[in-house]
MDAnalysis code that builds the backbone (N, CA, C; Angstrom):
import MDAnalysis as mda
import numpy as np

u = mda.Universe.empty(282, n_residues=94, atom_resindex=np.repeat(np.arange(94), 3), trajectory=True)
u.add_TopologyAttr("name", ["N", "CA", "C"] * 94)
u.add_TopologyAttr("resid", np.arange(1, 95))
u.add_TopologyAttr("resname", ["UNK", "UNK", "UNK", "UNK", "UNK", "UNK", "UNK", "UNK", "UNK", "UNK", "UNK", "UNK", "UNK", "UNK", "UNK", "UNK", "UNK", "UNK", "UNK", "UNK", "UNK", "UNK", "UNK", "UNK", "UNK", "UNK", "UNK", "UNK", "UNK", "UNK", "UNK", "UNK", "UNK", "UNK", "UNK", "UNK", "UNK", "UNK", "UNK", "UNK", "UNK", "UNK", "UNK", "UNK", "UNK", "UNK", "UNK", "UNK", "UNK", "UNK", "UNK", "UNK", "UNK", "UNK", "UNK", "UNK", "UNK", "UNK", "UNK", "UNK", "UNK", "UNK", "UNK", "UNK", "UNK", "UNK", "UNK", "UNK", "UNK", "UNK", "UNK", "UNK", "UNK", "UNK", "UNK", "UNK", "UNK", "UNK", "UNK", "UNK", "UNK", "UNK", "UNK", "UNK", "UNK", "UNK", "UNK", "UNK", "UNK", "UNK", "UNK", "UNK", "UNK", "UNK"])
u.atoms.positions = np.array([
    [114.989, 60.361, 209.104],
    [114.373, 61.063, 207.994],
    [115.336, 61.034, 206.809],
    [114.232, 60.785, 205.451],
    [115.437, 60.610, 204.511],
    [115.220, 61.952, 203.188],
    [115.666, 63.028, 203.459],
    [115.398, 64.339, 202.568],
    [116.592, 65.121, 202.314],
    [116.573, 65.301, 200.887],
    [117.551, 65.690, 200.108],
    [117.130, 67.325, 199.029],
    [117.694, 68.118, 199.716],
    [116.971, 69.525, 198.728],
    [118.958, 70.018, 198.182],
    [118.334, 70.010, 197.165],
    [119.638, 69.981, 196.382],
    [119.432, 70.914, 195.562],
    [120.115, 72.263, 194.947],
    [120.399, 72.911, 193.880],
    [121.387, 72.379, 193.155],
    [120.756, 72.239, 191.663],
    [121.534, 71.178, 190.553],
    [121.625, 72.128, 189.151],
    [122.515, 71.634, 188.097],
    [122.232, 71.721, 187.213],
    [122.093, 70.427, 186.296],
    [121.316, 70.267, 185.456],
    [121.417, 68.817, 184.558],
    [122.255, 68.615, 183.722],
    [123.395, 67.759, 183.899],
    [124.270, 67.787, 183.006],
    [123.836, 66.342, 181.970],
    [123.607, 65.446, 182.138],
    [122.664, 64.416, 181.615],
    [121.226, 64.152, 181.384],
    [120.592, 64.134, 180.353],
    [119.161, 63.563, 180.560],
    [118.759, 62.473, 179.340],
    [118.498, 61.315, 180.217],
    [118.186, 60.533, 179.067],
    [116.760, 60.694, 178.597],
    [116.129, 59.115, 177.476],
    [115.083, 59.140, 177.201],
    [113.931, 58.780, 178.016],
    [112.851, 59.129, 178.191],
    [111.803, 59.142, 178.884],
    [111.408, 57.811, 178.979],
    [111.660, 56.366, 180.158],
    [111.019, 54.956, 179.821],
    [109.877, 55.231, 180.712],
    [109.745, 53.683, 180.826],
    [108.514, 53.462, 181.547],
    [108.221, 52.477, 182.732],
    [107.963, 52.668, 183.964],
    [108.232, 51.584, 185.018],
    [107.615, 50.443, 184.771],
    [107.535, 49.286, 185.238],
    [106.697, 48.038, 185.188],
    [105.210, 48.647, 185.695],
    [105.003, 49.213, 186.352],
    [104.056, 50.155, 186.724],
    [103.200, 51.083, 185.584],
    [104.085, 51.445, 184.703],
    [103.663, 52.212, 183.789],
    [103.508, 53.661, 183.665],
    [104.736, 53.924, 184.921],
    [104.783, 55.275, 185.443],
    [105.736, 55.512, 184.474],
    [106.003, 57.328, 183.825],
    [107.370, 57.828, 183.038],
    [108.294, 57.636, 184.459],
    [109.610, 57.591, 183.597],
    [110.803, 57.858, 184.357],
    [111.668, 58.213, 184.078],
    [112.446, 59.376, 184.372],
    [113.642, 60.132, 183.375],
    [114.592, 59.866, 184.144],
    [115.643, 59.441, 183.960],
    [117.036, 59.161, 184.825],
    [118.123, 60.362, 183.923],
    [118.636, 61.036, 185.017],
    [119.549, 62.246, 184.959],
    [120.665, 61.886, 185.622],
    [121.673, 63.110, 185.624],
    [122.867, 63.165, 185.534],
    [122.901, 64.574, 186.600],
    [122.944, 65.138, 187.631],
    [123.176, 66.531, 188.326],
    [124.699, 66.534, 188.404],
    [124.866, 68.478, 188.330],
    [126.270, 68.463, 189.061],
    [125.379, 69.458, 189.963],
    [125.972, 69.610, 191.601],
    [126.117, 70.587, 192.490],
    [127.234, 71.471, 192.306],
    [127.765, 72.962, 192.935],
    [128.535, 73.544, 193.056],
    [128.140, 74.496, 194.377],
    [129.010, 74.406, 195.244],
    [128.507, 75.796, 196.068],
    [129.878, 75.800, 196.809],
    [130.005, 76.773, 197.627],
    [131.125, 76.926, 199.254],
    [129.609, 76.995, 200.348],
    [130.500, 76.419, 200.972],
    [129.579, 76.002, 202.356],
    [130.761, 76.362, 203.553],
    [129.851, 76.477, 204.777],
    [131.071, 76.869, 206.421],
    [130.949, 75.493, 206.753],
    [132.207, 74.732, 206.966],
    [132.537, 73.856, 207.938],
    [133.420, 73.737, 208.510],
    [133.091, 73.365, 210.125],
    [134.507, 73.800, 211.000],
    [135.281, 75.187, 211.191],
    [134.213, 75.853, 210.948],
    [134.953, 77.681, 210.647],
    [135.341, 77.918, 209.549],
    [135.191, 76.661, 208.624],
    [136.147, 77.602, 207.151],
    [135.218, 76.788, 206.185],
    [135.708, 78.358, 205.348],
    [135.063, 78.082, 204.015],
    [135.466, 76.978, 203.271],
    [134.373, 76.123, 202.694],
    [134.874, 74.791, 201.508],
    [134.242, 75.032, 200.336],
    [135.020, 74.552, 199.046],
    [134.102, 74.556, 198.010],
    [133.682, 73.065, 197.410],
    [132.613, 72.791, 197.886],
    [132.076, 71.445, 197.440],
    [131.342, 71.362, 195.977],
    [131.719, 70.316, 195.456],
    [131.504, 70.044, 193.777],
    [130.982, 68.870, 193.701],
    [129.787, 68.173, 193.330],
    [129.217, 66.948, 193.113],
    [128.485, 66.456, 192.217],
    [128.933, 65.113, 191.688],
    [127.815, 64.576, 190.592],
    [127.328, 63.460, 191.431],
    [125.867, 63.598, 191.048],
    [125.157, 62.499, 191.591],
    [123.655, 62.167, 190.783],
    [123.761, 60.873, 190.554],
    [122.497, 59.842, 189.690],
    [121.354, 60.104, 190.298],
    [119.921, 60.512, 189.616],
    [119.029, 61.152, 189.799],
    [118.038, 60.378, 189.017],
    [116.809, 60.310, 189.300],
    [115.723, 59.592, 189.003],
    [114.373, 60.841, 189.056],
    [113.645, 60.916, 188.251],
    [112.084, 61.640, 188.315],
    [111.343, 60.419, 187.804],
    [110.151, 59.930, 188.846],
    [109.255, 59.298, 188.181],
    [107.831, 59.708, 188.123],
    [106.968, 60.237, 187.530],
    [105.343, 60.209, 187.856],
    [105.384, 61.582, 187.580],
    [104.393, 62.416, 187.888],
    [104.311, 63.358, 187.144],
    [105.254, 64.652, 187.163],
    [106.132, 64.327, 188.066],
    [107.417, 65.224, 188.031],
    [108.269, 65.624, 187.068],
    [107.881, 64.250, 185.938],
    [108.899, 64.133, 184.970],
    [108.891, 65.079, 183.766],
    [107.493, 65.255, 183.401],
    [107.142, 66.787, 182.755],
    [107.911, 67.502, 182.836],
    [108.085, 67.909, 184.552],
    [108.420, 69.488, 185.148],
    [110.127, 69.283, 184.751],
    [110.274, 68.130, 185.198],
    [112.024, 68.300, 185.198],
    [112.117, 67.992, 183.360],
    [111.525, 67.401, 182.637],
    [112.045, 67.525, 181.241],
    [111.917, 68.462, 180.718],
    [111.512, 69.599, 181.400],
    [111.662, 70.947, 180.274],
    [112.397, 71.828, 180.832],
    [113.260, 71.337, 181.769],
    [114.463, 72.180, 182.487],
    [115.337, 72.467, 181.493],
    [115.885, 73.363, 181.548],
    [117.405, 73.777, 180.150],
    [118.518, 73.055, 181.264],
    [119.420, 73.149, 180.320],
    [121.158, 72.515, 180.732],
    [121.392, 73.930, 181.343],
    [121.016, 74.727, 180.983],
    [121.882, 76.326, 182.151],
    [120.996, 76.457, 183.323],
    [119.927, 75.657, 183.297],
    [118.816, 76.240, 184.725],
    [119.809, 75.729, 185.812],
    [119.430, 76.061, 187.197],
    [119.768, 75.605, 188.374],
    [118.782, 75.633, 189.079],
    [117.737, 74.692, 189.135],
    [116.669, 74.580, 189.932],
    [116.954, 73.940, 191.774],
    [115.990, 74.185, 192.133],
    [116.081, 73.427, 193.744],
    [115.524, 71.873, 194.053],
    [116.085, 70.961, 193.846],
    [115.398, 69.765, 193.413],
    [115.083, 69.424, 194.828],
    [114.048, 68.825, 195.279],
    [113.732, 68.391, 196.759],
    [113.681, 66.300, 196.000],
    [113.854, 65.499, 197.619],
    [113.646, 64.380, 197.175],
    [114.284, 63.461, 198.225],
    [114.709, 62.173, 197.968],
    [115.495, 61.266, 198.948],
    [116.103, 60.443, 198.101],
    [117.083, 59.676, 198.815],
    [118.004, 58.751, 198.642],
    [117.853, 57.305, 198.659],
    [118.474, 56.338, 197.622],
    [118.204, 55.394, 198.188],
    [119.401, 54.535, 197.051],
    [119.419, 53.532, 197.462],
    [120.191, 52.784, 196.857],
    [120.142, 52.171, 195.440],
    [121.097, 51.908, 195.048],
    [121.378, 51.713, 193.254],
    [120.496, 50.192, 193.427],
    [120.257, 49.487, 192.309],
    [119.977, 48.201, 192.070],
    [121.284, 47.592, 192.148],
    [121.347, 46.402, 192.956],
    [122.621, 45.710, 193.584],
    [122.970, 46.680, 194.694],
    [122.654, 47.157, 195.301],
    [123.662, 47.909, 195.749],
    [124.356, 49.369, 195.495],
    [125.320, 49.282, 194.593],
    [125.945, 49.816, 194.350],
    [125.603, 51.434, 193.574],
    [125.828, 52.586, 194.953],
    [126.126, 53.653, 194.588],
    [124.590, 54.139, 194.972],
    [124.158, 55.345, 194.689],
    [123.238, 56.188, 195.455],
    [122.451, 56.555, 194.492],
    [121.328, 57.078, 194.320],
    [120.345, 57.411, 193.252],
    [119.424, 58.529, 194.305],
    [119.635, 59.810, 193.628],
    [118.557, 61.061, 194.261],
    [117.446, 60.732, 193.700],
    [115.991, 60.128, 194.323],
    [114.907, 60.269, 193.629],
    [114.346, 61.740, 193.673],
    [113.735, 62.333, 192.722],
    [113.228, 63.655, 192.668],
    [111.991, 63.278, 193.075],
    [111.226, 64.380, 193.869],
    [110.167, 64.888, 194.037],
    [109.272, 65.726, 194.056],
    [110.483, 66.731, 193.998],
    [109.943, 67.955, 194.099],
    [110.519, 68.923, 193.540],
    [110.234, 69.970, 192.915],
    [110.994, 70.890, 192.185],
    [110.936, 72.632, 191.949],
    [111.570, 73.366, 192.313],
    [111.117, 75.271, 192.756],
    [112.590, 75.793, 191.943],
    [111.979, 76.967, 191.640],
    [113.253, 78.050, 191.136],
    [114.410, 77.879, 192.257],
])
């Protein structure tokens, strides 16, 4: 199973293109922040990671503010070439 529920804030958002498809697509920028238990002890994990909304999601996530921290639901998949990871969005809740 490939599912990713992530609390983000948007630190990037570009301009709104358009797939060969003719679907919108907004490509973002997230940071994470939280402490999490692993191994018995507390960690504080910090992450940026490349983010994609395509289809009618893209509405919802373009009128997010830079201070929101929404719950982004979605999956993973690989960069073009290869290289590096891309969160597709799917889904989106307070």
């Amino acid at each position: 199973m490939n599912r990713l529920v992530l609390q983000a804030q948007i630190l990037e958002r570009a301009a709104i293109r358009y797939t060969p498809a003719g679907l919108p697509a907004l490509d973002l920028m997230l940071r994470h922040e939280s402490l999490v238990d692993e191994a018995g002890n507390r960690r504080k994990v910090s992450l940026e990671i490349k983010a994609v909304a395509i289809g009618d999601i893209v509405k919802r996530v373009q009128g997010l503010g830079l201070t929101e921290s929404p719950v982004f639901t979605g999956f993973l998949s690989a960069q073009k070439q290869g290289r590096g990871t891309v969160f597709h969005i799917t889904g989106l809740s307070d």
